[in-house]
Every structure is written in C-alpha cells, then in structure tokens.
matplotlib code that plots the C-alpha trace (Angstrom):
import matplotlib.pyplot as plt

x = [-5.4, -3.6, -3.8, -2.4, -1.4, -1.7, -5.4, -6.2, -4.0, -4.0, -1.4, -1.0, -3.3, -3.1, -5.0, -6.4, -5.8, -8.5, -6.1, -2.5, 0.1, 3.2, 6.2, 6.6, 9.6, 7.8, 4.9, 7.5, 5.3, 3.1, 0.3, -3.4, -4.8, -8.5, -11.0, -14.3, -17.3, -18.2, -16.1, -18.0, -17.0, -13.8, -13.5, -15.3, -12.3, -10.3, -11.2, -11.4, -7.6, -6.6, -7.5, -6.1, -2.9, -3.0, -3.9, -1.1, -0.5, -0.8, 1.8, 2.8, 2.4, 3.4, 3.1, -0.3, 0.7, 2.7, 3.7, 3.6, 7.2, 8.0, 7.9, 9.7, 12.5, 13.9, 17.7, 19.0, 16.8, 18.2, 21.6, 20.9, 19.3, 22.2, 24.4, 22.5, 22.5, 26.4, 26.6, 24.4, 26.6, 29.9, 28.3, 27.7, 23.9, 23.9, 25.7, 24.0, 20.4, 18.7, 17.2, 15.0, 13.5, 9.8, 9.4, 5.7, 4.9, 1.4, 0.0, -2.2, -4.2, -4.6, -2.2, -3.0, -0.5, -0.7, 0.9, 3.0, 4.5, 5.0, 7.3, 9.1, 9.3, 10.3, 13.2, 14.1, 13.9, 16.5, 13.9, 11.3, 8.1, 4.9, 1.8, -1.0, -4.2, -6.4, -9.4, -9.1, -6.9, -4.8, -2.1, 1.8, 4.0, 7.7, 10.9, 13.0, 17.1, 17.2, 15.3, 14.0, 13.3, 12.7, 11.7, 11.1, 11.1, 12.9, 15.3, 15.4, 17.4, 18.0, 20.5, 22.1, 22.5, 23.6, 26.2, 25.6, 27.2, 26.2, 26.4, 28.5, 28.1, 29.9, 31.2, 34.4, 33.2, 30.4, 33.9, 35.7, 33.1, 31.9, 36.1, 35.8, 32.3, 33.8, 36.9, 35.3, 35.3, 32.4, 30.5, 31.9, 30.8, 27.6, 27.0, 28.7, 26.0, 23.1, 25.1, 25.9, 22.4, 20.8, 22.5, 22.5, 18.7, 18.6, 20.3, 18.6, 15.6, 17.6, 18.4, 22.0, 23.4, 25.8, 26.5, 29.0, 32.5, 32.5, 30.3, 30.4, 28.6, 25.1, 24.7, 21.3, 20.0, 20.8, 23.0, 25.3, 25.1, 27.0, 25.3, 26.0, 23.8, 23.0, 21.5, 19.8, 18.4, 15.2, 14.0, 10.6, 8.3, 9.9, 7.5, 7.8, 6.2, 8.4, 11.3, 9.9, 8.9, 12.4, 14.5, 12.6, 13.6, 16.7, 19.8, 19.2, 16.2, 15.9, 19.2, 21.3, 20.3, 17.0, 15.1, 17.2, 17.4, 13.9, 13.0, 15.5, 13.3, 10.3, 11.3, 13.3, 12.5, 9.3, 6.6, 4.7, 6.8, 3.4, 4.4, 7.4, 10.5, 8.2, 8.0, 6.1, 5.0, 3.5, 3.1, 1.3, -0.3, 2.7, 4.3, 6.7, 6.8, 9.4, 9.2, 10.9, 11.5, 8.9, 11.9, 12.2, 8.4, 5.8, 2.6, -0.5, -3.6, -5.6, -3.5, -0.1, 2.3, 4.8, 8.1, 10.8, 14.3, 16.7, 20.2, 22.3, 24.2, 27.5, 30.4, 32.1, 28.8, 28.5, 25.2, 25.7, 26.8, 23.9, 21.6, 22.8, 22.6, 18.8, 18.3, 19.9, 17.2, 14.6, 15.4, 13.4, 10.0, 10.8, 11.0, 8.4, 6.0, 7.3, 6.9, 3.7, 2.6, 4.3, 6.8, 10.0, 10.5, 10.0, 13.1, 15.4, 13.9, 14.5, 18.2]
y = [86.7, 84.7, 85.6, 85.0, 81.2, 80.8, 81.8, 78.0, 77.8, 78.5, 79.7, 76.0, 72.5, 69.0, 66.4, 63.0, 60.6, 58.1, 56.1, 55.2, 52.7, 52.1, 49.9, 47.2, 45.0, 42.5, 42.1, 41.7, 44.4, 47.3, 47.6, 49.6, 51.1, 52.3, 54.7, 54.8, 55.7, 52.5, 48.9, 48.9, 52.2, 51.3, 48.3, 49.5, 52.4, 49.4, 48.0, 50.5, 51.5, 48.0, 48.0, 51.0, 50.0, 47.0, 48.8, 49.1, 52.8, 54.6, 55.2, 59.2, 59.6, 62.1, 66.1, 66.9, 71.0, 73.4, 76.5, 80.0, 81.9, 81.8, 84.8, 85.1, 87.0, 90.1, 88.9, 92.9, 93.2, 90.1, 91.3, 94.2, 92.2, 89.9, 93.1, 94.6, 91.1, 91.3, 94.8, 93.3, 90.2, 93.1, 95.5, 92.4, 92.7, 89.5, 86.0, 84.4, 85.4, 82.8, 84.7, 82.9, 83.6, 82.5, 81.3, 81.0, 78.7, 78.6, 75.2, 74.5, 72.6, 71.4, 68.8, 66.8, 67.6, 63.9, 63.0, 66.0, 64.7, 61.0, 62.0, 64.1, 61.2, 58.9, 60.6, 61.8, 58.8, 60.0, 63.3, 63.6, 63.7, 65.5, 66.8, 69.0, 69.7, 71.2, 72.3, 70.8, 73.0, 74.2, 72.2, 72.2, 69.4, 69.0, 66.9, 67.7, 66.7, 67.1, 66.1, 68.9, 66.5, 62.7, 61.1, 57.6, 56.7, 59.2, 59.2, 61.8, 62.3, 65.3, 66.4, 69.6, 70.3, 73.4, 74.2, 72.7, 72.1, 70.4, 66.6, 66.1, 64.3, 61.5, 59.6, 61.2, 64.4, 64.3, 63.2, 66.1, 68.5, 66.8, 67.6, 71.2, 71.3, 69.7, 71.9, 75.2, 77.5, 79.5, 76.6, 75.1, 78.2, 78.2, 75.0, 74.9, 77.9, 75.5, 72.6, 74.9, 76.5, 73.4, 71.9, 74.7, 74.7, 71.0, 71.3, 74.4, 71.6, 69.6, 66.8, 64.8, 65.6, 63.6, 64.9, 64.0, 65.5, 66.7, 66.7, 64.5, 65.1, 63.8, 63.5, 63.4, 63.1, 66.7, 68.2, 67.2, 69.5, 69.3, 67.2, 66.7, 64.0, 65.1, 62.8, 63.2, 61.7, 63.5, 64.1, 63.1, 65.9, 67.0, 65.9, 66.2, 69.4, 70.6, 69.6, 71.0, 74.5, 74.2, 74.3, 75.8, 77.9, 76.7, 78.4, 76.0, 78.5, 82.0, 82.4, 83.4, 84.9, 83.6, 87.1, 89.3, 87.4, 86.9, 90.9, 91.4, 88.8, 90.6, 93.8, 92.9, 89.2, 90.5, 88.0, 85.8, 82.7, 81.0, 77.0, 77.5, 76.5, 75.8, 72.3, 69.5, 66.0, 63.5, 62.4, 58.9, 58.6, 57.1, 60.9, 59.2, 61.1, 62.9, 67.0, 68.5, 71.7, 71.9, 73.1, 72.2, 72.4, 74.4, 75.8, 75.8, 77.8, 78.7, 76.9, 78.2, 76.7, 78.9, 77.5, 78.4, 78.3, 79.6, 80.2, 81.0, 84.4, 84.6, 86.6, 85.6, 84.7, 85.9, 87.0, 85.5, 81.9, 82.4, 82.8, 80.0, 77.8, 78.4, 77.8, 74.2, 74.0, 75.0, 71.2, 68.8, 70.1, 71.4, 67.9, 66.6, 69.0, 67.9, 63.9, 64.7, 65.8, 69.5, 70.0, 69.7, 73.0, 74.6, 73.1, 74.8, 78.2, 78.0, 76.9]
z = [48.0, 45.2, 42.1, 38.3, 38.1, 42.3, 41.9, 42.8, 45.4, 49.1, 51.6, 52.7, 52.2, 53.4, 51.6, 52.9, 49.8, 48.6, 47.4, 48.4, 46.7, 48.0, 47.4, 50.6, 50.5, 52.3, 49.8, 46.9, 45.4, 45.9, 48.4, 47.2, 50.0, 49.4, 51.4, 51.3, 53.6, 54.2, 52.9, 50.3, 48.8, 49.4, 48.0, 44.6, 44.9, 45.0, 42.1, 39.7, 40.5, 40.5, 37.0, 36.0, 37.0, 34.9, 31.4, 29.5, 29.3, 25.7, 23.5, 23.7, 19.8, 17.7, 18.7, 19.2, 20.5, 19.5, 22.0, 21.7, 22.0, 25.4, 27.7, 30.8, 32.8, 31.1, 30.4, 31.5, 34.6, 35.4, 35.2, 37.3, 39.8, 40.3, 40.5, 43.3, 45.2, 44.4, 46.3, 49.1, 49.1, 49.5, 51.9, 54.2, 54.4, 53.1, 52.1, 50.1, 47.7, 45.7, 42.9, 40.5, 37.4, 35.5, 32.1, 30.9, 28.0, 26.3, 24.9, 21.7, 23.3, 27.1, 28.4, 31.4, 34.5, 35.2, 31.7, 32.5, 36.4, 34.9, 32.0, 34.6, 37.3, 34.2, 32.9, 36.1, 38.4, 41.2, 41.6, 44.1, 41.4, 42.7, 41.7, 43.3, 41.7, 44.0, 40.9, 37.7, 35.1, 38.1, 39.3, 40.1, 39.3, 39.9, 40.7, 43.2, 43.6, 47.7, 50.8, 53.2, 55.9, 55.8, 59.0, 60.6, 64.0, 65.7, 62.5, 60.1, 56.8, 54.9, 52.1, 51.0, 47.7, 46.4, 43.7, 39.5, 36.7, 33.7, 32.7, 29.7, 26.0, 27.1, 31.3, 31.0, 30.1, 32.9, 35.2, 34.5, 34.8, 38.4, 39.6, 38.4, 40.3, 43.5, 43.7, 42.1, 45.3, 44.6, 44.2, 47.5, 49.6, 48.1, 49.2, 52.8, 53.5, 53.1, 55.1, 58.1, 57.9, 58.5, 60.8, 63.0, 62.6, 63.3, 66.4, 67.6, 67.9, 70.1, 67.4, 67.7, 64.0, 62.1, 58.3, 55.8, 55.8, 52.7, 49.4, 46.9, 43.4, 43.1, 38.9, 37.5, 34.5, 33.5, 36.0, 38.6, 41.9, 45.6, 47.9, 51.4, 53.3, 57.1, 59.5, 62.6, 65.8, 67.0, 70.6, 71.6, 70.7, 67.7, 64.7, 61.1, 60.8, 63.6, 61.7, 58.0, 60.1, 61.5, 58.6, 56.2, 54.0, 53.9, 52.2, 49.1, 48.0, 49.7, 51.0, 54.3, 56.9, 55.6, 56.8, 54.6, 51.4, 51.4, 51.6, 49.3, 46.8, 47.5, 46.4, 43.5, 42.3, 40.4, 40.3, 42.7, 44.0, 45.3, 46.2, 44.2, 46.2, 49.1, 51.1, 50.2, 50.9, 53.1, 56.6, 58.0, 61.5, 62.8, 62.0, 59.6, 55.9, 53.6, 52.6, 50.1, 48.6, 45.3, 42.9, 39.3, 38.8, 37.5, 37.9, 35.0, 35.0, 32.0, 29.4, 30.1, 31.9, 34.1, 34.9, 37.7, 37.9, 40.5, 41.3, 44.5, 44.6, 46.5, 46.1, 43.2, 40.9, 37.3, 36.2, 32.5, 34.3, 36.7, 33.9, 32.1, 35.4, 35.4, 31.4, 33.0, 35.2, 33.0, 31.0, 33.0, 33.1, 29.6, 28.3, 30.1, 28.8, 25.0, 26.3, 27.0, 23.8, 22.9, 20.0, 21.0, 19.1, 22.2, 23.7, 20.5, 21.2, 25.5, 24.7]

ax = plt.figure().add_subplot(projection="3d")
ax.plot(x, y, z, "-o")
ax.set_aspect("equal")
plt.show()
C-alpha cells in the first residue's frame, strides 16, 4: 500500500475530465468542451468555466509563507551511493543508474498546487506542465523537458534527452557552456544510451524509426540538456498505451539494462519514488495523446512539499558534479513554489 506522501495515490489512474480546453488552429482560439449528465449540466459546466477564464487572475503579492529548513538526501550517503553505482558501472553489471534524490520543504501555510503548476508552466513554457490531484491536499505537479511518446495517426514523436549543463548569466555564456555540453563525452554516452534504448524498444513493436543524427542542445529556461528527436511510424494495433508500456522506463530515468538499474534503486535509492519519473498524460478516443515522464515535479501531502531530482550515472560521473546537477534541477519547482506565495529565502538556503 502507499504510504508517506503517495498515501493518496494509486499504482496507476485514468481520469475522465469534466472539462477540456484546447488550443485549435482552426478556431483562431481555444475550444471548452463540457460534460455533464444531461445538456443541461453541461452547459451550466460550461458557463461557470467560461467565466473563469475571463477573470483577470490576481496579482501574486507579497510572501504570504515562509518554509522550514529543508530536509532531504544525506550529501555523504549520496556520495557512497554514486560510488557503488560507479563499481557496478566497472564490473559490467550495469551501464548506466539514474539515482535521484528527495528534498522535502514544509510551508507556513497551505499553497494551492494549482497556483503551484501555473507558475511552473509560466516560467517554464517549453516544459510539459501537469497536475494530479486525486483528494484535495494531495497532489503532484511538474514540468517535464522530453516526450515519452506523442502519437497521431499512426505517427508518433518522442525525444531523448539526457545529458545538462547549466544556462549562463549572459547568450554567450549559455553558448559556450551548450559546446562544452555537446562535445563533453560523458555527457554524450549518457545520452546515446537513452537514444539507442528507445529505439531499439520502438522497433521491437514493429514501428519504422527515423531519429536525428546527432543531438543538438535543447536550452530552457534553467538548463540546457542533449536532445535527440526520434520519429516513428506505427503499425496497426500498436496504440498509445502500447507504445508508453513499450518504452517505459526509459534510460532517461532508471537506467540500462532497465531490470538491473532499477533493483539496484530499490535497494540503495532510499525512499519511495511513487509517480515520480513515471509516465503521464492523455489519450482521446481517436487513441491520439502525448505521455511523458513526470520529472521535475513534486509531490504534497500534509503541508510539505517533497521534491525530486535525478541524475544519470555512467563511467566517468563525479558524485560532487552529480549532486550539483540535481540542486540544478531542484530550481523550477523551487521557484514556483516561491511565485506562488513562499519566501524566496528558501531558494538561498537549497543553493
């Protein structure tokens, strides 16, 4: 059973919205789809979101929390951990071990998730923002960088992105520091596992793969990581869930071979991953829809907010840069948590 912060959560859930708005070219807007149990319903539904949309939203105001010091992951047991990965990495059990860590930070006062996911969406706009709430007080949000699977038709899209390096003070800077990503070797073999990985997985379902050469450097608002973009044609009979069951997890957040990293995460990662790192999304009756992995998120239950952050393991990684890589990755939901009402204090003391 779940427990902790994944108390409100089960193994898996799909949820039939009441309301969906989506951007349509064709409409030169967005369209507000409604249910309801009869057209009545629905159309009162209607309503009352057509006029939330159009209040102006407030202002975010001054700090109205303050947070506790944050606890998480024991800087030395991280180092060990990393170490042993290292000697896995050497003795050939393994390739690659995406080892994450958790940082938990307690609020003054309740702050909605929904405040929390928009200020993440906002300053992240090239992120995949989500939300799940499944009882009030217990909900994940995040933003992810990359695409697990994105079909339509019998089309489907997907990106690699492994490999990151920080964005710098000024374009030039951020330049520079994308060249040393691109031709750092470590980085590159980190990232050509997750390419290979799921491509292999793609055509092991029969699908007729194209992917990019090489990466390029996808910058965000933040960081800058490898991305490779990997496109597919499906056979009939292969559906979205097939696909997201297919690649999933991909080397991008357990590791490679995907059995191996993943027991050596159970035994030494040392809390609960729950949803964390796991796929996401939506799918329409025509099976069309877009998964991804839920990575730069968090989880809150009973106040506190928990926090996850990974980074891949190969031959070659340093525990202090690995630590530093998920401090990084820490930032967004960070400063959304301080757009939505915390002190930015909290940011000083996570640095």
């Amino acid at each position: 059973m779940p427990e902790g912060v994944w108390e409100a959560f089960p193994a898996g859930r799909f949820q039939l919205p009441s309301v969906e708005l989506s951007r349509e070219p064709a409409a030169s807007g967005c369209v507000l789809r409604a249910r309801g149990k009869n057209r009545t319903s629905a159309e009162e539904a209607a309503d009352r979101w057509e006029a939330s949309l159009v209040t102006a939203p407030t202002p975010a105001g001054p700090p109205r929390h303050v947070a506790g010091e944050p606890r998480g992951s024991d800087r030395l047991r991280w180092t060990v951990t990393v170490r042993r990965a290292l000697d896995e990495i050497t003795s050939g059990t393994v390739g690659k071990v995406v080892l994450a860590r958790a940082l938990d930070v307690t609020t003054s006062g309740a702050l909605d998730p929904a405040d929390v996911a928009c200020v993440l969406w906002a300053e992240n706009p090239s992120s995949h923002a989500f939300l799940f709430e499944p009882v009030p007080g217990h909900a994940m949000i995040g933003g992810a960088p990359e695409v697990l699977a994105h079909k339509s038709g019998a089309r489907v899209r997907a990106t690699a992105v492994a490999g990151s390096i920080a964005v710098g003070e000024s374009p030039g800077e951020s330049a520079e520091l994308a060249r040393r990503l691109f031709d750092h070797a470590k980085d590159r073999a980190e990232h050509d596992f997750v390419v290979q990985d799921m491509v292999e997985k793609l055509q092991s379902l029969g699908c007729d793969v194209r992917r990019d050469v090489e990466p390029h450097v996808l910058t965000l608002a933040r960081i800058q990581h490898l991305e490779t973009k990997i496109e597919a044609g499906t056979p009939e009979g292969v559906s979205i869930l097939g696909l997201v069951e297919g690649l999933h997890p991909t080397p991008a957040v357990c590791g490679h071979p995907s059995d191996r990293a993943h027991a050596f995460l159970v035994e030494h990662e040392g809390f609960a991953r729950g949803w964390y790192a796991g796929p996401v999304g939506w799918v329409d009756h025509d099976d069309d829809g877009i998964f991804v992995p839920a990575l730069r998120s968090a989880v809150c239950a009973h106040g506190t907010w928990r926090l996850f952050a990974g980074a891949g393991i190969v031959a070659g990684s340093d525990p202090d840069m690995e630590w530093a890589e998920t401090s990084m990755k820490f930032q967004p939901v960070l400063r959304a948590l301080v757009g939505a009402g915390v002190s930015s204090e909290i940011l000083r003391r996570v640095a």
